[in-house]
ZADO-1210 file (C-alpha; in nm, 4 decimals, padded with zeros to 6 digits):
<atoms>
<atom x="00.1978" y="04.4375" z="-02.5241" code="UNK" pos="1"/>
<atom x="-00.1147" y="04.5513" z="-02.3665" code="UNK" pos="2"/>
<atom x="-00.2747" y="04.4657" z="-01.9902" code="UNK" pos="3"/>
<atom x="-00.5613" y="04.2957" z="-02.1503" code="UNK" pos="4"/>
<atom x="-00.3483" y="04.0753" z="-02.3674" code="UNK" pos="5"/>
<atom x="-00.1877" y="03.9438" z="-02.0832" code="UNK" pos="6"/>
<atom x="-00.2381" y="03.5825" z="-01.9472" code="UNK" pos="7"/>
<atom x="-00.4516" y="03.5701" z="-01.6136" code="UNK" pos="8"/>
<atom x="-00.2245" y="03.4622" z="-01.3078" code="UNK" pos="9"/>
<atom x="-00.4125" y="03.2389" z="-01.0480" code="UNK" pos="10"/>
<atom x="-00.1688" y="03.1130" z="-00.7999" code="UNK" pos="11"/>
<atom x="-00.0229" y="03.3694" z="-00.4996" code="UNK" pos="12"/>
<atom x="00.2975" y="03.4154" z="-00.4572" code="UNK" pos="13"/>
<atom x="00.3899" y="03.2332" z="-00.1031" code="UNK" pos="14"/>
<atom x="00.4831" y="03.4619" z="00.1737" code="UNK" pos="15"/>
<atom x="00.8233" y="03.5001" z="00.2469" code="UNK" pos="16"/>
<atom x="00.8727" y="03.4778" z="00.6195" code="UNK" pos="17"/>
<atom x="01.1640" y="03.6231" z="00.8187" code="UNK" pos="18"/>
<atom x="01.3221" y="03.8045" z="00.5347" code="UNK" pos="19"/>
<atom x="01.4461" y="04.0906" z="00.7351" code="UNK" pos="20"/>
<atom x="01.2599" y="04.3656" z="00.9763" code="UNK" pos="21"/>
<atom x="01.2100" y="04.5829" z="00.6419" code="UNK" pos="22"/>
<atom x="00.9997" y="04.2973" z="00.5228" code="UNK" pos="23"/>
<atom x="00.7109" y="04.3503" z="00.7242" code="UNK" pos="24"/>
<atom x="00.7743" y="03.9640" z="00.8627" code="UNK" pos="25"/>
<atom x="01.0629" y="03.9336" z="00.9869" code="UNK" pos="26"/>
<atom x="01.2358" y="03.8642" z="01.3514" code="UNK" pos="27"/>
<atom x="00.9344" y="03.6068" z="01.4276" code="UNK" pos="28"/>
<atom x="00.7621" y="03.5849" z="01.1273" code="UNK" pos="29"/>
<atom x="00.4034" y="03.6118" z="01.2296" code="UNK" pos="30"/>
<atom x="00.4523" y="03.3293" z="01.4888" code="UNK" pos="31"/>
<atom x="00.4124" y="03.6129" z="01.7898" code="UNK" pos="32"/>
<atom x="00.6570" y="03.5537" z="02.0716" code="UNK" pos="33"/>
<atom x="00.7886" y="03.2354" z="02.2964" code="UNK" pos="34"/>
<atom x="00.5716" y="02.9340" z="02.3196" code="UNK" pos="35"/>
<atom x="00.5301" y="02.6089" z="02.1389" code="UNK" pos="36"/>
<atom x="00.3317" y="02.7397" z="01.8378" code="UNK" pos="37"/>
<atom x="00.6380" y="02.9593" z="01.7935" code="UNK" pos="38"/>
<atom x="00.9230" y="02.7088" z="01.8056" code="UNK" pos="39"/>
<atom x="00.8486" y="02.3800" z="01.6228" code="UNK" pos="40"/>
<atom x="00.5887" y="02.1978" z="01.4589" code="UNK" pos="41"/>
<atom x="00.2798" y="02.0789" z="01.6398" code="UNK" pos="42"/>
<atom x="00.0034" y="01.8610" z="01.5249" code="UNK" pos="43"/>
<atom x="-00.3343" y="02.0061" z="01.3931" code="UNK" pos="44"/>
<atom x="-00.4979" y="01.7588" z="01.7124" code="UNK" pos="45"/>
<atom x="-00.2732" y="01.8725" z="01.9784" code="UNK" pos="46"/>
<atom x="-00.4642" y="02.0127" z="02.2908" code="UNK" pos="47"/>
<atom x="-00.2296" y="02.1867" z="02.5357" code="UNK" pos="48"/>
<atom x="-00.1021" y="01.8550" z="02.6656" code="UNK" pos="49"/>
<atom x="-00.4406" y="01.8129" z="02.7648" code="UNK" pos="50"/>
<atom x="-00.6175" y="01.4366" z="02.7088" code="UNK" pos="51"/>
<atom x="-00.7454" y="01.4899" z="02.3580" code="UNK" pos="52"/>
<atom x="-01.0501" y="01.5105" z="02.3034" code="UNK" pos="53"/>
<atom x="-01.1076" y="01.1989" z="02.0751" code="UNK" pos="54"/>
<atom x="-00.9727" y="00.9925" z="02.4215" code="UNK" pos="55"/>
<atom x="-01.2451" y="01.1547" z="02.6130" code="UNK" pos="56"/>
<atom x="-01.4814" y="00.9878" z="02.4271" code="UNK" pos="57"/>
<atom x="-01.6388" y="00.6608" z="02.4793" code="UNK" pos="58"/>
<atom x="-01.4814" y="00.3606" z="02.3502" code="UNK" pos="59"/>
<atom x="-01.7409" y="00.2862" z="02.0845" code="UNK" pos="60"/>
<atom x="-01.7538" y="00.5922" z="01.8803" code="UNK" pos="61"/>
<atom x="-01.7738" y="00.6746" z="01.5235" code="UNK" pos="62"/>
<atom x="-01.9801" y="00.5235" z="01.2251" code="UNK" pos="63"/>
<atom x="-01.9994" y="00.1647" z="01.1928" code="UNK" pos="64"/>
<atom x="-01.9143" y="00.0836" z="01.6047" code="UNK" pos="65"/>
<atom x="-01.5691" y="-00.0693" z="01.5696" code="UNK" pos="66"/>
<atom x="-01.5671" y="-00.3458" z="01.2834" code="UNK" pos="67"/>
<atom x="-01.2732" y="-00.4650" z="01.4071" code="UNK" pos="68"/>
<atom x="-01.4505" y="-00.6876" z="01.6244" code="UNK" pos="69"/>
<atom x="-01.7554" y="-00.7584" z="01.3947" code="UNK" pos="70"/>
<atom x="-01.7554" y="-01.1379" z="01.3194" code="UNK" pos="71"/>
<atom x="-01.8088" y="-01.1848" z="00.9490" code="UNK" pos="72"/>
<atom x="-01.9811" y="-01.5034" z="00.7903" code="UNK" pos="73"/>
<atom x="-01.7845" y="-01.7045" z="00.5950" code="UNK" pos="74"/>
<atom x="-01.9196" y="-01.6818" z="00.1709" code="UNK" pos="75"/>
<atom x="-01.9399" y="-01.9744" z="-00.0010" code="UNK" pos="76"/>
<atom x="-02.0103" y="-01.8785" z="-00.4073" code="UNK" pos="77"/>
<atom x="-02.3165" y="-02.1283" z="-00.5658" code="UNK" pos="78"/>
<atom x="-02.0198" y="-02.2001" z="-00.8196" code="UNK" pos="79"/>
<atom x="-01.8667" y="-02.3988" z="-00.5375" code="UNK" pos="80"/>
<atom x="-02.1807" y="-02.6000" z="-00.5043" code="UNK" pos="81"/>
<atom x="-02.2138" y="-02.7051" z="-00.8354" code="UNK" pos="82"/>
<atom x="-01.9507" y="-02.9912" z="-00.7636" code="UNK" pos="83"/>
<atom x="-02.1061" y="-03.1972" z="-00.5267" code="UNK" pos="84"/>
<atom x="-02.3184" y="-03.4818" z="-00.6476" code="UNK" pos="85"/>
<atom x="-02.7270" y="-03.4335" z="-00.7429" code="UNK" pos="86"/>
<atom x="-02.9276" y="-03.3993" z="-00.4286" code="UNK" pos="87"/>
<atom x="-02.6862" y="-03.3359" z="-00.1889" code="UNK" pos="88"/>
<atom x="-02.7951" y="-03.1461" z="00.1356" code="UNK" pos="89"/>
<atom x="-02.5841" y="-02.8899" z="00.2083" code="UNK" pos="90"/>
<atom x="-02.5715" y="-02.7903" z="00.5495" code="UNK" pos="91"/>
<atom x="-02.2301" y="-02.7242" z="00.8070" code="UNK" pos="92"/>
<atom x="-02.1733" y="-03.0635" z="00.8531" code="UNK" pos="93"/>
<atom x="-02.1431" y="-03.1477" z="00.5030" code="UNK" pos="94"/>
<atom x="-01.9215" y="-02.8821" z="00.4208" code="UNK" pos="95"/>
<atom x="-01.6875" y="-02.9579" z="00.7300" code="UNK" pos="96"/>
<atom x="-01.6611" y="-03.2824" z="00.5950" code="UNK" pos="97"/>
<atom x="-01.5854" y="-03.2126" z="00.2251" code="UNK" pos="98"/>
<atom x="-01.3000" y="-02.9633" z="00.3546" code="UNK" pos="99"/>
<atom x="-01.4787" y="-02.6184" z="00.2672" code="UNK" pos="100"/>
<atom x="-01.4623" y="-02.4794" z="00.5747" code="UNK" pos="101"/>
<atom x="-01.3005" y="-02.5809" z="00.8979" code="UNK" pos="102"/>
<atom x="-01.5023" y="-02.6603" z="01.2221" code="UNK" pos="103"/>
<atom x="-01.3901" y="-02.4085" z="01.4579" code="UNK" pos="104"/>
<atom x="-01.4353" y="-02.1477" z="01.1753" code="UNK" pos="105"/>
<atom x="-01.7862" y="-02.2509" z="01.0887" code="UNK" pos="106"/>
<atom x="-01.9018" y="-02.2589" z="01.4378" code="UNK" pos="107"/>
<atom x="-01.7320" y="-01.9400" z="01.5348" code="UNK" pos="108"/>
<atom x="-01.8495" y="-01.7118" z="01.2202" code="UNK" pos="109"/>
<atom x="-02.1579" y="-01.9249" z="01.0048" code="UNK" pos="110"/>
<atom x="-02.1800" y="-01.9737" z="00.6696" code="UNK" pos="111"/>
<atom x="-02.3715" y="-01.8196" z="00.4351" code="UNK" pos="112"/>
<atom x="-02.4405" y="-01.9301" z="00.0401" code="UNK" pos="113"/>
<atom x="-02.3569" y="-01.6273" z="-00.2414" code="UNK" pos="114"/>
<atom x="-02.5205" y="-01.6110" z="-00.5866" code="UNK" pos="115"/>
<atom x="-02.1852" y="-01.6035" z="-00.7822" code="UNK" pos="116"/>
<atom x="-02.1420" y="-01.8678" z="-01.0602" code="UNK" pos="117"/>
<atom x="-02.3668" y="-02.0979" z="-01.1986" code="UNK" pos="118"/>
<atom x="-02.5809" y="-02.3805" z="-01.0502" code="UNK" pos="119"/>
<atom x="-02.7001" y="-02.6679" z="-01.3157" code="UNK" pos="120"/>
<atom x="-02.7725" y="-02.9275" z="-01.0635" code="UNK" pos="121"/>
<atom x="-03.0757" y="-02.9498" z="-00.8082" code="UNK" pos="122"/>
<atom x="-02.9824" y="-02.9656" z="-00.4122" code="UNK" pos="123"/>
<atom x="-03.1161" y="-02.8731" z="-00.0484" code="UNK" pos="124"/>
<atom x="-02.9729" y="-02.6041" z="00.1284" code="UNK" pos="125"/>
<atom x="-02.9904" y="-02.5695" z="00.5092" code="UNK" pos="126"/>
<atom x="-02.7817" y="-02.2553" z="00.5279" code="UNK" pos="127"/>
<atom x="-02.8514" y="-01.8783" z="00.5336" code="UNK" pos="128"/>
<atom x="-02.8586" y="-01.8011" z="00.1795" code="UNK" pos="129"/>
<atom x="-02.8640" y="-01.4136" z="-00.0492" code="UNK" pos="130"/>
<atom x="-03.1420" y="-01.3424" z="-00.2801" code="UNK" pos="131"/>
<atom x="-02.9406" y="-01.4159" z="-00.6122" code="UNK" pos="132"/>
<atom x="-02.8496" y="-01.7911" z="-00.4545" code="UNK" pos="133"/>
<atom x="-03.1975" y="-01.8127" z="-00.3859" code="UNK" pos="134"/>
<atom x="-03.2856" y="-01.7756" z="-00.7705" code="UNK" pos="135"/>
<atom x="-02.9788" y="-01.9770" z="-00.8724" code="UNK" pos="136"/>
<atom x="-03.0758" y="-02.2753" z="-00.6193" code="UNK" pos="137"/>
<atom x="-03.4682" y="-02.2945" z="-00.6915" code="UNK" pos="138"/>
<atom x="-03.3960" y="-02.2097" z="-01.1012" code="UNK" pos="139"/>
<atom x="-03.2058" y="-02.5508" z="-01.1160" code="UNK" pos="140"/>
<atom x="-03.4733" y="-02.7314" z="-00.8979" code="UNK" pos="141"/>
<atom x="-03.3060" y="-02.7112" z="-00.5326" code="UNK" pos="142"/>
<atom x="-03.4554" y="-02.6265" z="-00.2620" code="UNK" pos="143"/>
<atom x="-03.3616" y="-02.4105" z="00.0381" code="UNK" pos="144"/>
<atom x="-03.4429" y="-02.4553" z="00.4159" code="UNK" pos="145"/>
<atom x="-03.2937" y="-02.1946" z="00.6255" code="UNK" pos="146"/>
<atom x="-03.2940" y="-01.8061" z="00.4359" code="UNK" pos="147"/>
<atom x="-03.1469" y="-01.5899" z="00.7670" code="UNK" pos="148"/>
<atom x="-02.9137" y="-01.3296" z="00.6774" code="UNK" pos="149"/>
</atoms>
């Protein structure tokens, strides 16, 4: 057996703490002496008992400012559309009616029309609408009133 023959060892051995005062760490294993770093296990966060610092902060911090309370539109797919009759216009009160959406839910959040599925029959949309439903809606000879976001 030669040194260079040998396999290459990566990992560290971990560090035996409070092994005995011959040891190098023992008595308080590298902790020093009294205090609350010494006895137990604090969190990484923990500031003294001060307020931390993340509750000093104002409320609306952080990317994206609290989507929590963002309202999101309610997605219909152009797939659902494809089963109403030939020149329908689709707007909120139609879809209330046919039982896609509820009132309070429409009012409170909007609709808006996706591009997923197919669309083989021509209608009018009055509802905020994506790019690919645009292209599905005027490709099978619809029309579209209303493109907000």
């Amino acid at each position: 057996m030669n040194l260079h023959t040998l396999p290459k060892t990566t990992q560290k051995k971990k560090k035996r703490l409070g092994a005995g005062l011959g040891s190098g760490r023992g008595k308080t294993a590298g902790r020093g002496t009294k205090g609350q770093k010494a006895r137990g296990k604090i969190p990484l966060y923990f500031e003294g008992g001060a307020l931390p610092l993340i509750k000093r902060l104002p409320f609306r911090r952080g990317k994206g400012k609290n989507k929590v309370f963002k309202k999101k539109q309610i997605c219909i797919n152009v797939k659902n559309l494809s089963q109403f009759p030939k020149g329908s216009k689709i707007d909120l009160k139609f879809l209330i009616e046919k039982k896609l959406v509820t009132d309070e839910d429409a009012r409170m959040y909007g609709v808006k029309i996706l591009g997923d599925g197919e669309l083989l029959i021509p209608l009018t949309v009055v509802l905020p609408v994506s790019k690919g439903a645009r292209k599905k809606i005027e490709k099978a000879g619809g029309k579209i009133e209303i493109t907000l976001p």
